[in-house]
C-alpha positions as CSV (number, residue, x, y, z in Angstrom):
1,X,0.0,0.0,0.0
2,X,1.6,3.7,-1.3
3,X,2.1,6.1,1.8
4,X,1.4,9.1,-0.3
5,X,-2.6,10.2,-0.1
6,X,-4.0,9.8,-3.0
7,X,-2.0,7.5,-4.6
8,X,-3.6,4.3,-4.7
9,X,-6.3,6.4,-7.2
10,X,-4.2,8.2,-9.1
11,X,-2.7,4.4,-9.9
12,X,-5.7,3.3,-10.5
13,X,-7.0,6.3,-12.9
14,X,-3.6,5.9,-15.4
15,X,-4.1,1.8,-15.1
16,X,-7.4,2.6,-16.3
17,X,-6.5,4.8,-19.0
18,X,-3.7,2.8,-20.3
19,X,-6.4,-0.1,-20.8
20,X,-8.4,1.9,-22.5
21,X,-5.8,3.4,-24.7
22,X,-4.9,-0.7,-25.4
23,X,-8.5,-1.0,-26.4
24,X,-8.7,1.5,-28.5
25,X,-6.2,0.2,-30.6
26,X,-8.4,-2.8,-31.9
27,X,-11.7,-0.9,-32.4
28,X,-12.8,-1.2,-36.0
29,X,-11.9,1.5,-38.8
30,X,-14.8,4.4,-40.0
31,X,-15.8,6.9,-39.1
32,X,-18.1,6.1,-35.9
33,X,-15.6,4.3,-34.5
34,X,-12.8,7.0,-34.8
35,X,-15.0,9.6,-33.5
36,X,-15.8,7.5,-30.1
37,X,-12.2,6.2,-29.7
38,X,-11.0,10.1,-30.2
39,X,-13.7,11.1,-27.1
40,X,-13.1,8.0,-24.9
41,X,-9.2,8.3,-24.7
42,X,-9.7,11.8,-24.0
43,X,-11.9,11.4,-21.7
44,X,-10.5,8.5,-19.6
45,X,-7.0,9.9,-20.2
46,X,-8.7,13.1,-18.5
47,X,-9.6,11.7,-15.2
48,X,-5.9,10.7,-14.1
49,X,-4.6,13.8,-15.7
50,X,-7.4,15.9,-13.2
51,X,-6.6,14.0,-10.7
52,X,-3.0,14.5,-10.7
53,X,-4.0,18.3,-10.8
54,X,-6.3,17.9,-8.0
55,X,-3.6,16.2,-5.7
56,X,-1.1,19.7,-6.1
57,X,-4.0,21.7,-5.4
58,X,-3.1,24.9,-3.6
59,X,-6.5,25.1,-1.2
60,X,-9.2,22.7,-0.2
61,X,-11.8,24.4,-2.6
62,X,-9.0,24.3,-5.7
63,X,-9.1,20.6,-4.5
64,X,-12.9,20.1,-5.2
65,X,-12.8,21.5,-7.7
66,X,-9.9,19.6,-10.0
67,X,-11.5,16.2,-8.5
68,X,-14.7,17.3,-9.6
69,X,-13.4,18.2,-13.5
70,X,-11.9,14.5,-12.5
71,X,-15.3,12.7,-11.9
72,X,-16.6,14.5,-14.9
73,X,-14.3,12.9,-17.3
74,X,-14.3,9.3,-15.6
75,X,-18.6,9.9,-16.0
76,X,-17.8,10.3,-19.6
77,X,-15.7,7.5,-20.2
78,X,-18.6,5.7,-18.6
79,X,-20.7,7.2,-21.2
80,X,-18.4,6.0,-23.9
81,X,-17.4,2.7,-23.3
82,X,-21.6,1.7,-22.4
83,X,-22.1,3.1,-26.3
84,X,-18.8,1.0,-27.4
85,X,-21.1,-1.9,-25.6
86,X,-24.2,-1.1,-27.1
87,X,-23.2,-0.7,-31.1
88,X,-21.2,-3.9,-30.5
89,X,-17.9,-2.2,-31.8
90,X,-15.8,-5.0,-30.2
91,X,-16.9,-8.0,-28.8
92,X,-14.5,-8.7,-25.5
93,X,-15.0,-9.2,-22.2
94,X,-12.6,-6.0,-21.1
95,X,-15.1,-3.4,-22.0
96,X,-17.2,-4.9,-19.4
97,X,-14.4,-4.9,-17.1
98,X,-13.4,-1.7,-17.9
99,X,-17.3,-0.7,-17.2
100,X,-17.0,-1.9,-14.2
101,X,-13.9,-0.1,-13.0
102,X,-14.8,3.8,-14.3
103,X,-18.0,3.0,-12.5
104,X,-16.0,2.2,-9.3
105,X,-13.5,5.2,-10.1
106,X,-16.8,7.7,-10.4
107,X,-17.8,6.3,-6.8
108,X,-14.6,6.8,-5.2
109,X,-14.0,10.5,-7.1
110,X,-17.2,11.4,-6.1
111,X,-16.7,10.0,-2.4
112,X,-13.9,12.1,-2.2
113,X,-15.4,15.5,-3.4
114,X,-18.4,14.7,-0.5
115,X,-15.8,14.2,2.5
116,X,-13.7,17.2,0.9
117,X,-16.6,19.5,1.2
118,X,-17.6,18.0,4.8
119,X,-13.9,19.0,6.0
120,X,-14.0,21.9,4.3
121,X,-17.8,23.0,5.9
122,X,-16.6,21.4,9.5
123,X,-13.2,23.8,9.6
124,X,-15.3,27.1,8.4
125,X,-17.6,26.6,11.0
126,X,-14.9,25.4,13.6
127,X,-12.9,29.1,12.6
128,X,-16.5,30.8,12.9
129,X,-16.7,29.3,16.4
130,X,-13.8,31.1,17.6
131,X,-14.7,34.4,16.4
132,X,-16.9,37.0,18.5
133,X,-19.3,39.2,16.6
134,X,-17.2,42.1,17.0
135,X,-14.7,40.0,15.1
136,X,-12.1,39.3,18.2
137,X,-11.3,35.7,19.7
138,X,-12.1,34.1,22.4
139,X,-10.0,33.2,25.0
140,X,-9.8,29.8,26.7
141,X,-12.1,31.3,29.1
142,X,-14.5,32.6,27.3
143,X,-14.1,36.1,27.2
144,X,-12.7,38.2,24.5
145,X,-8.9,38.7,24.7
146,X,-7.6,42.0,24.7
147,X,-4.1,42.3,23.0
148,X,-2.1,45.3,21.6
149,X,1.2,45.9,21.2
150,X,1.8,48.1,24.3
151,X,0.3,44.9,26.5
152,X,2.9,42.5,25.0
């Protein structure tokens, strides 16, 4: 198991994308075909790319945001290998796998963006908490503390 957060997706996501890039390469010629194959690599090559962004985000709301631009693209991917399924472009058992793990990846994105935004709510209203309505903090004690220079 990787010690760095985030990794075990991100591993996941390029696996992912690299299978699908492998699939690709035996779809059938015409122009159908091409124009799905040009939207699903894009697409799943998008939500490891994302998420890569996501993990070097500079706040917690940058962070939502890149995973969710993440999800997005996996959602698509979904949406393109189901049609791959449906017109019976190939006939192999790895587009159902494949099925199978963006749906998994969409859960787990979209898992993250919901605990992101709970942190994110539950340390704005922890920082509200300490705040008085004039705008000072509170002491331990519960009062407002007085501080100025001259008092140092």
């Amino acid at each position: 198991m990787s010690s760095v957060k985030g990794e075990n997706i991100s591993i996941r996501l390029r696996r992912f994308a690299a299978h699908v890039v492998r699939l690709c390469q035996t779809f059938p010629k015409g122009p159908a075909a091409k124009h799905i194959l040009g939207q699903l690599v894009r697409a799943a090559t998008g939500g490891g790319a994302n998420y890569e962004e996501a993990r070097g985000a500079e706040s917690r709301a940058d962070f939502i945001h890149k995973v969710g631009v993440a999800n997005k693209e996996m959602r698509e991917a979904l949406y393109w290998l189901r049609l791959v399924q449906d017109a019976e472009l190939i006939v192999r058992g790895d587009v159902d796998a494949l099925v199978r793990e963006a749906d998994e990846l969409v859960a787990i994105l979209t898992a993250s963006i919901k605990t992101a935004k709970q942190r994110d709510a539950t340390s704005c209203a922890e920082a509200r908490s300490w705040r008085t309505r004039d705008g000072g903090v509170r002491g331990s004690w519960g009062s407002p503390r007085t501080w100025s220079p001259r008092s140092a």
